[in-house]
N, C-alpha and C positions, 0 to 999 in steps of 0.2 A: 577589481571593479571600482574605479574613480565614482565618488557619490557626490553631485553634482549640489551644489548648498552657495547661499551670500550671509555677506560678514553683517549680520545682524541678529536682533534678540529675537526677531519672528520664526529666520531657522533655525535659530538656535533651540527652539522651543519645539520644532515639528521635526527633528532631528531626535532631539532625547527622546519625542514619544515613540518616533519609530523606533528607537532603540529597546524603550522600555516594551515595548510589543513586540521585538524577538527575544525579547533574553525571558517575558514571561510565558512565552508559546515552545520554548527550546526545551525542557524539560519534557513538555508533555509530547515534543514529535522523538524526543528520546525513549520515552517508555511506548510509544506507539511505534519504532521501530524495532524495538527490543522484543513487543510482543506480536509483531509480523510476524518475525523470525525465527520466533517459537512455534507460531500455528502453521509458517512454510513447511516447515521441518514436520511437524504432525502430519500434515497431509499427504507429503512426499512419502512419507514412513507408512500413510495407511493405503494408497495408493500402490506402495512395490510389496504392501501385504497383499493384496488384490491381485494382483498381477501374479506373485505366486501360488494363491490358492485358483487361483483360472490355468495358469501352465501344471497343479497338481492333479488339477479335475483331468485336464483334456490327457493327460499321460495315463492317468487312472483306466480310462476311457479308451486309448487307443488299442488297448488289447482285442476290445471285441469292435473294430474296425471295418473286418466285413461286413457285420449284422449293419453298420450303420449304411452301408451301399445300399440296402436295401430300404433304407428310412424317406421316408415322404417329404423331401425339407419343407414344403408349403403346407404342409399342417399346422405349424404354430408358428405365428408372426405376431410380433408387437404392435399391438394397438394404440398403446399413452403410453409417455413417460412422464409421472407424476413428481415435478421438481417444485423445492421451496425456496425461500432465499433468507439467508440468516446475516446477520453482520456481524463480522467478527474486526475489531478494533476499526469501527466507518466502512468495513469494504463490503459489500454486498457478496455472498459468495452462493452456490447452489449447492441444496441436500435435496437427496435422491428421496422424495416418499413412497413413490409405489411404481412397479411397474404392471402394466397390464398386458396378456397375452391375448390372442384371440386362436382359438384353437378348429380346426373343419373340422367337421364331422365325418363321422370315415365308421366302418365295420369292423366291432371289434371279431366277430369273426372272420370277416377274410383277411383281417394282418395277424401277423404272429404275436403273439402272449407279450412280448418286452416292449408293443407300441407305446404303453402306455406309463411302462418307466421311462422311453425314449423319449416323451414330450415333457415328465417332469426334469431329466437330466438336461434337456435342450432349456426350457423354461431356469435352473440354475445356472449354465453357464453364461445365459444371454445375460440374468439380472447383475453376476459376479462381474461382467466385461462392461455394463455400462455403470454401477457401481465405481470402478476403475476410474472409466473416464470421467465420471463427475469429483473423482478423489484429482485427478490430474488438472482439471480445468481449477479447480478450487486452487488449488498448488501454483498455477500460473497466475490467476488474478492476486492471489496474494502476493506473492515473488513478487509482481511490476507492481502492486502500491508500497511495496519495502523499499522496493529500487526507490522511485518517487520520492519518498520520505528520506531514506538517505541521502537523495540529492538536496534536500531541503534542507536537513539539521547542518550537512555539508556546508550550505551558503550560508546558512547564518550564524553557525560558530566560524567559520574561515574566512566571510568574505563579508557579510552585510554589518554584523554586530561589532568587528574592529576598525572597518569605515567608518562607523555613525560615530566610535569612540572617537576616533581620529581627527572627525570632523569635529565634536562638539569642542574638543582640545585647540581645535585651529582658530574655531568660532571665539571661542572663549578669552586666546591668547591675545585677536585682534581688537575684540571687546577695551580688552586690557588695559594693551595697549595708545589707543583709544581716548579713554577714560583717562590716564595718564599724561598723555600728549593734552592731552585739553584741562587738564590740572594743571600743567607745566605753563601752558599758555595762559591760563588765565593767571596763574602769579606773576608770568612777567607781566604782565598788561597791569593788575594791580599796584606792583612796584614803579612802574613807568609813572603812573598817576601817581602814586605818593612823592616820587621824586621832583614831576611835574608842579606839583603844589606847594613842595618845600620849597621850588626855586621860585619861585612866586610871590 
């Protein structure tokens, strides 16, 4: 990326500051990617925990398979899903507070004796699967602010911060140079005039 700059001391000046403001912002989008990639990894890892205590439950469970043909699925249905929102290094992510079921009312004498383990067992698998998906959605929002960031530390150690070097070195050479050429000229012009006056 060509950084687009004139041969004077005003860009010369608004070039180094943009410099000094990535290379003072570059450490810290380093440890904020560093620590993305740790909390990615944590959520992923408590997410396919989830995922396998949900496929241990439901395996557990398939034994007694037919008793569940018999089961009322419109007995317990979720009501809320009570989420909060925590930041974890700027990124806003969701924890699960509570879930709430709402259960009909039914006889416990005319269903049989296990209705009432069958709403707490329905009641754990529902909280374990959406548990899950808030482990997974967390894991996604993090993951795209990592990318992000790494696309970020990317441009300004590879691309923005050896431009701005580049530039101030181009800035500075023509400065110089400049300076120089107009030393050189005003000597001759001084010499012209001494010679001027000597022959005089």
């Amino acid at each position: 990326m060509a950084i687009k700059f004139q041969y004077n001391k005003t860009a010369l000046q608004h070039i180094d500051k943009q410099l000094k403001v990535r290379e003072r912002a570059l450490p810290t989008l380093k440890n904020k990617e560093a620590a993305l990639r740790i909390e990615v990894k944590k959520a992923k890892t408590t997410a396919e925990e989830f995922e396998e205590k949900l496929s241990e439950r439901l395996q557990a469970y398939q034994r007694a398979i037919e008793l569940w043909g018999e089961f009322d699925n419109d007995l317990v249905s979720i009501e809320d899903v009570d989420l909060s929102i925590k930041k974890i290094a700027g990124v806003k992510t969701p924890v699960l507070e509570d879930v709430k079921f709402s259960v009909k009312e039914f006889s416990i004498f005319n269903r049989p004796g296990w209705y009432l383990d069958g709403i707490s067992i329905v009641k754990e698998l529902a909280r374990i699967a959406i548990e899950r998906e808030v482990f997974f959605q967390k894991m996604q929002l993090l993951d795209h602010a990592r990318r992000k960031t790494t696309q970020k530390v990317n441009l300004y150690e590879k691309v923005q911060i050896p431009g701005f070097q580049e530039a101030i070195l181009k800035i500075k050479r023509y400065l110089e140079d400049e300076e120089n050429l107009s030393k050189a000229a005003q000597k001759i012009v001084k010499t012209r005039i001494q010679e001027m006056e000597a022959s005089v």
